[in-house]
N, C-alpha and C positions, 0 to 999 in steps of 0.2 A: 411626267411630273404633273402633279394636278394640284392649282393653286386656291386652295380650298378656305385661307383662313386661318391652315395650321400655324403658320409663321407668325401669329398675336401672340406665341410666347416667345418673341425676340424682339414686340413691341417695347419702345422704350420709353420706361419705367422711372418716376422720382418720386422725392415724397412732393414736391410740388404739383397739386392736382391743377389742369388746367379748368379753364371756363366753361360750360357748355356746349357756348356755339364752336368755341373750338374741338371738342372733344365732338359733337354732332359732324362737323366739317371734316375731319379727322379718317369717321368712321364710314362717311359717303363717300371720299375718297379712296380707301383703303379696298371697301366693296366693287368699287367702280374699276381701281386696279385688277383685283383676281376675278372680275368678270372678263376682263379683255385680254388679260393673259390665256385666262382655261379660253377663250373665243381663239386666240390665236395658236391656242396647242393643237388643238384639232382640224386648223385650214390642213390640208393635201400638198399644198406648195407653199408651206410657208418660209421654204430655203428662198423663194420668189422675192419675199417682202424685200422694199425697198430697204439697204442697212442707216439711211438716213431716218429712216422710220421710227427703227428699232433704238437708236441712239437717244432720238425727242424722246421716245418711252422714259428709258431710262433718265433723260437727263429730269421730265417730268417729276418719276419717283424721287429721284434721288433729292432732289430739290423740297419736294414733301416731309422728306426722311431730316436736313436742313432745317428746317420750319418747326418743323415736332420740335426737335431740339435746343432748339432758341429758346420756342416756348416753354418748355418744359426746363430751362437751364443745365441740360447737358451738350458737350461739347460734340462736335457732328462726327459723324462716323463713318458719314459717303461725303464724296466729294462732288460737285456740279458739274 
């Protein structure tokens, strides 16, 4: 699986647009996500990785996914 970006069409979406800095913040986030994903698709022993690791990842995103949400006045879809 290669986290390429395709996943912007399950970005969520209102007619409430947000602010810049949030939509700029948003998008440096989001980048920084599927750069460390694809980085950690391709380690050789990534079965190694700490699962403490892998949990912060996620708790990270999911927390973002959270935040969008608020902002945008939709109700969350992940949980923390």
């Amino acid at each position: 699986m290669n986290f390429n970006g395709k996943h912007e069409q399950n970005y969520i979406t209102s007619d409430k647009p947000m602010e810049p800095i949030f939509d700029k913040l948003w998008l440096y986030n989001d980048s920084a996500n599927i750069s460390l994903l694809n980085s950690l698709e391709q380690q050789q022993h990534i079965q190694e990785l700490p699962a403490k690791s892998l949990r912060l990842l996620s708790h990270i995103m999911n927390t973002q996914m959270v935040w969008l949400g608020r902002i945008r006045e939709i109700p969350a879809s992940v949980g923390v």
